[in-house]
Each structure stands twice: as C-alpha cells, then as structure tokens.
C-alpha positions in Angstrom: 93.5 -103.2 -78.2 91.6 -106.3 -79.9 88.5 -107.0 -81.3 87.1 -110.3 -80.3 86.6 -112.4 -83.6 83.3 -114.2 -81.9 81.5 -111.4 -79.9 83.3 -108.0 -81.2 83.9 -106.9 -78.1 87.9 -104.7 -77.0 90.0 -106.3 -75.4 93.7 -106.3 -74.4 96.2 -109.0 -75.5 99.6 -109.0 -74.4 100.9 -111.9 -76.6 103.0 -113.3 -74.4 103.5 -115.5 -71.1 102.3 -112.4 -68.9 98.6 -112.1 -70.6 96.0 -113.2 -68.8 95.0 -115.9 -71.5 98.0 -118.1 -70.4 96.0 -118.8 -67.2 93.3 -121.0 -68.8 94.4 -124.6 -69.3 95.2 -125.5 -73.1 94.1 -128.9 -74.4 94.5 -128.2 -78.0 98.0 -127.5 -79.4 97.2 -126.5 -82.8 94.9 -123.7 -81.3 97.9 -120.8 -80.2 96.5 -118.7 -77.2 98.7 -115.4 -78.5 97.3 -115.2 -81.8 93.5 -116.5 -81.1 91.5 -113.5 -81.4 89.1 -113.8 -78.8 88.3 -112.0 -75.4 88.1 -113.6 -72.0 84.7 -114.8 -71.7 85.0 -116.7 -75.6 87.8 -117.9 -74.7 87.0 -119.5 -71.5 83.9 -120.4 -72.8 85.6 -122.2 -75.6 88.3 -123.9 -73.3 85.4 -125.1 -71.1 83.8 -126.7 -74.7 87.6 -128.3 -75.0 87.6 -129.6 -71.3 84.0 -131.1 -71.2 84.6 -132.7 -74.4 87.8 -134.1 -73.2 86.6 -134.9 -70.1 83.6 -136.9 -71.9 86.4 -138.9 -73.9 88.3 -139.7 -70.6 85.1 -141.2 -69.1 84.8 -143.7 -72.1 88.2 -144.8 -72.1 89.1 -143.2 -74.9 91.7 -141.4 -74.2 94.9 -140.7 -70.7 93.9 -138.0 -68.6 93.9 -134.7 -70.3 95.1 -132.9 -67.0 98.4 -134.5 -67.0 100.0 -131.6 -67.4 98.7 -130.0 -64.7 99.0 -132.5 -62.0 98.6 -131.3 -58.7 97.4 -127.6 -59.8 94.6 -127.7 -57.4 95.6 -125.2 -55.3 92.9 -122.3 -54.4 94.6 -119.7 -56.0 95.1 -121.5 -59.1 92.2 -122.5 -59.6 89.6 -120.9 -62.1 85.4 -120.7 -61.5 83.4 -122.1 -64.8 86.7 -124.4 -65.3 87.8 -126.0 -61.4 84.6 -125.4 -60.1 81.1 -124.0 -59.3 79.2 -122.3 -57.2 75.8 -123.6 -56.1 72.9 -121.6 -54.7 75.7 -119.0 -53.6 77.2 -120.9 -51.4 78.1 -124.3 -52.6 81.7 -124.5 -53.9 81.6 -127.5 -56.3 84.4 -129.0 -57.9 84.5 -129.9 -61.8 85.7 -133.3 -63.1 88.5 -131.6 -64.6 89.5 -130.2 -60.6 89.3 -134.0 -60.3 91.2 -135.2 -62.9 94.3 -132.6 -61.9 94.2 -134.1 -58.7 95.3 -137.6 -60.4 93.1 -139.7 -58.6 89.5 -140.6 -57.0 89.5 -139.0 -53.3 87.0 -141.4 -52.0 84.5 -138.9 -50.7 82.0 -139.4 -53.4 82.2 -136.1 -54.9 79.5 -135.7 -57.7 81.7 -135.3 -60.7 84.1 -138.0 -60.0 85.7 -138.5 -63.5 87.9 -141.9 -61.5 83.9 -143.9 -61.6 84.5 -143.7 -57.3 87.0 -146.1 -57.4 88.4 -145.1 -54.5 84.9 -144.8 -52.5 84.3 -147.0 -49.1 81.7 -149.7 -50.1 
C-alpha cells in the first residue's frame, strides 16, 4: 500500500506494466508512472493538466500532435471518461480534443472540440 503524495489517500501500486496507472496516456517522459506517488484520481487529474496543456500548444502550432503515439486508440474500451470524453446532462457522450487528436484527423462532422480547426468540414 501507498500514500498518495498530493491527497494522502491508500492506494495500491503494482510498479509495473500490469498497474492500473499504465492505462492513462503519458505525455511527459521525465515524469515515471511507477515511482510517482500519487493515487488514481491525482494522477488522472494531473495527466488531464498534461493533455489540455498540450492540446493548447497543438492548437497554436506549436508543437506535432501529442497523440502520436496512440494513433488509432479510439476504440470504446480503450478509451478513458475525464481524458477521451464526457458526459453531458447524463446522456451526452462527448468527445475530448485529445479523442480527436488520436484519431489523426478532422472527421468532418463538426464535433465541438475539433483540435484539426474543421478542416475537414463540408462548407
């Protein structure tokens, strides 16, 4: 057992590729998962802090798409509420700009959070 480092809450860690933490996308390399120290909601709420920011830097042009390496991981059961998506009034599934961004491209159905600026949206 662990003691979360941010919210001093026990949790477990299994410090390896089978722990639940290696199902969150990583977008900062010097930042090791295994030896972090924090529980599943810091954590994710920290990786979502690393995704919006990066997202924000993708949308100025300042940087390639962070979600290169995980291309095409938009499958359902991959995919991760608070990080792929929300849920509106209980019933609305949205998708994130970082869903969009591991699709690779703009869809062209106008989706809100189009990180691609609709390029690919019938005028």
């Amino acid at each position: 057992m662990k003691r979360c480092t941010q919210c001093a809450a026990d949790f477990s860690c299994q410090a390896n590729r089978q722990c639940w933490c290696t199902s969150l996308p990583v977008l900062d390399d010097c930042f090791p998962r295994e030896s972090c120290g924090l529980c599943p909601e810091c954590l994710k709420s920290l990786t979502i802090e690393q995704i919006s920011q990066a997202v924000a830097e993708f949308e100025a042009g300042e940087t390639d798409n962070p979600a290169a390496p995980y291309l095409g991981q938009t499958q359902t059961q991959s995919l991760i509420e608070g990080i792929d998506y929300t849920i509106e009034g209980g019933v609305a599934l949205v998708f994130t700009a970082w869903y969009h961004l591991k699709r690779g491209e703009c869809c062209g159905s106008g989706c809100r959070h189009c990180p691609y600026d609709h390029i690919n949206v019938p005028t």
